[in-house]
C-alpha positions as CSV (number, residue, x, y, z in Angstrom):
1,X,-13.4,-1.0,10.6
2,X,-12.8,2.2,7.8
3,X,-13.0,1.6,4.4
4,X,-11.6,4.7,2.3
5,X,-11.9,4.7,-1.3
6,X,-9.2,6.4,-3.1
7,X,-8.3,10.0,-2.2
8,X,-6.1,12.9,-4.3
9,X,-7.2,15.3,-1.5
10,X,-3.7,16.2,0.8
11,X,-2.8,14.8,3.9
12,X,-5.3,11.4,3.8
13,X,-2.9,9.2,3.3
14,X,-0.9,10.4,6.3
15,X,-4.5,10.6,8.6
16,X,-5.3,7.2,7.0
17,X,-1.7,5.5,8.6
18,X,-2.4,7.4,11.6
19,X,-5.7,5.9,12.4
20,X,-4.1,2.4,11.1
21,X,-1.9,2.8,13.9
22,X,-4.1,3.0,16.4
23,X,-5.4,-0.1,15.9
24,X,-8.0,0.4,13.8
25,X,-9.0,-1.9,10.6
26,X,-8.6,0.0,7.9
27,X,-9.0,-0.7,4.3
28,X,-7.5,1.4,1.6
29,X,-8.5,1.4,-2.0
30,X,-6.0,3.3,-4.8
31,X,-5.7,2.9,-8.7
32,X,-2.2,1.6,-8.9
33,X,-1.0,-1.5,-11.1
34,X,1.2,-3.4,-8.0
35,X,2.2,-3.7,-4.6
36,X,5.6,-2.0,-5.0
37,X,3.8,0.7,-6.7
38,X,0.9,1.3,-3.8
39,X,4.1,1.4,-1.3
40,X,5.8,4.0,-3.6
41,X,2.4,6.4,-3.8
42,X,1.9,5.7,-0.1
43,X,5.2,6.9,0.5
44,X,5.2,9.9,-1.7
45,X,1.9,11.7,0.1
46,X,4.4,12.7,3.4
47,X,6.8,15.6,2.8
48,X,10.5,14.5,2.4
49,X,11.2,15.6,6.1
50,X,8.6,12.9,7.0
51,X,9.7,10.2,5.4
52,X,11.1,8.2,7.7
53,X,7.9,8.6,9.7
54,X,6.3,7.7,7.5
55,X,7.7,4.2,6.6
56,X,7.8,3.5,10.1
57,X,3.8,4.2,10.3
58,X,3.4,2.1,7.4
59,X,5.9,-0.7,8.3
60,X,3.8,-0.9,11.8
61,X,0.2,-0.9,10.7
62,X,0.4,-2.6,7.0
63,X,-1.1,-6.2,7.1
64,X,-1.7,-7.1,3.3
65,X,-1.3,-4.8,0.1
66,X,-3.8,-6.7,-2.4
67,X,-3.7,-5.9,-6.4
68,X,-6.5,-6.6,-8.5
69,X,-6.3,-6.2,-12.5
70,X,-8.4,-7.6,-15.3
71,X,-6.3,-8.8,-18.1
72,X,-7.1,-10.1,-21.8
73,X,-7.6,-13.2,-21.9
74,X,-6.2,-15.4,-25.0
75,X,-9.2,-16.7,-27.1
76,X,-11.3,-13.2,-26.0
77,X,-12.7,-12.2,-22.7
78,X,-11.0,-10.9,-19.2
79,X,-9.0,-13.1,-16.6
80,X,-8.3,-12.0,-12.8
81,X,-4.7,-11.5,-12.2
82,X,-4.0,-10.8,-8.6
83,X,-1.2,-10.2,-6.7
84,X,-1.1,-10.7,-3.0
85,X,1.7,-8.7,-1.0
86,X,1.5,-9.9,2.8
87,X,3.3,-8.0,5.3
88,X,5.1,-10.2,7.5
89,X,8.8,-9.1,9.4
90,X,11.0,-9.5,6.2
91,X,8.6,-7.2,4.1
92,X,8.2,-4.8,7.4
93,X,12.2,-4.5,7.4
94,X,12.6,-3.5,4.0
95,X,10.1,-1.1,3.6
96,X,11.5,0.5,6.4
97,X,15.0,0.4,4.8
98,X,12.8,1.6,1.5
99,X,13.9,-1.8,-0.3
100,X,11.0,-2.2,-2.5
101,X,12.6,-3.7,-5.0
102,X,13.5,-6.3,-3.1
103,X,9.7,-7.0,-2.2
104,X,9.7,-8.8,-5.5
């Protein structure tokens, strides 16, 4: 098992899918605000001539994309929102087909 916590440095994100894919348990931690969004970032760390590479090492290694935000609760305080993306065939087809706004 990896755990990497978020990254700006270039070419981690591709090295991250690539030891993914090798059958390693890897968990990834980024500051983005959904699952459509991670996919998107994900996405735009490989160069434009990768990109179909790169959907297909994500679409092959993803299990779960899981969101985590604390929102204001009504009456004062925080409440967990959480948004749970699992990655079975239907969401493995259209991220390789870069349909994420169809993942809705």
């Amino acid at each position: 098992m990896i755990m990497v916590s978020e990254t700006k440095e270039a070419g981690a994100i591709p090295l991250i899918l690539e030891v993914a894919s090798a059958n390693r348990l890897v968990f990834f931690t980024t500051s983005t605000i959904s699952a459509i969004q991670t996919l998107e970032e994900i996405i735009a760390q490989f160069e434009p001539q990768e990109k179909t590479r790169a959907l297909n090492l994500l679409s092959g290694c993803l299990l779960a994309i899981i969101v985590q935000r604390l929102l204001p609760r009504v009456g004062g305080g925080l409440v967990l929102a959480t948004e749970i993306l699992v990655a079975n065939d239907a969401v493995k087809s259209l991220i390789k087909m870069i349909k994420f706004s169809n993942l809705l």
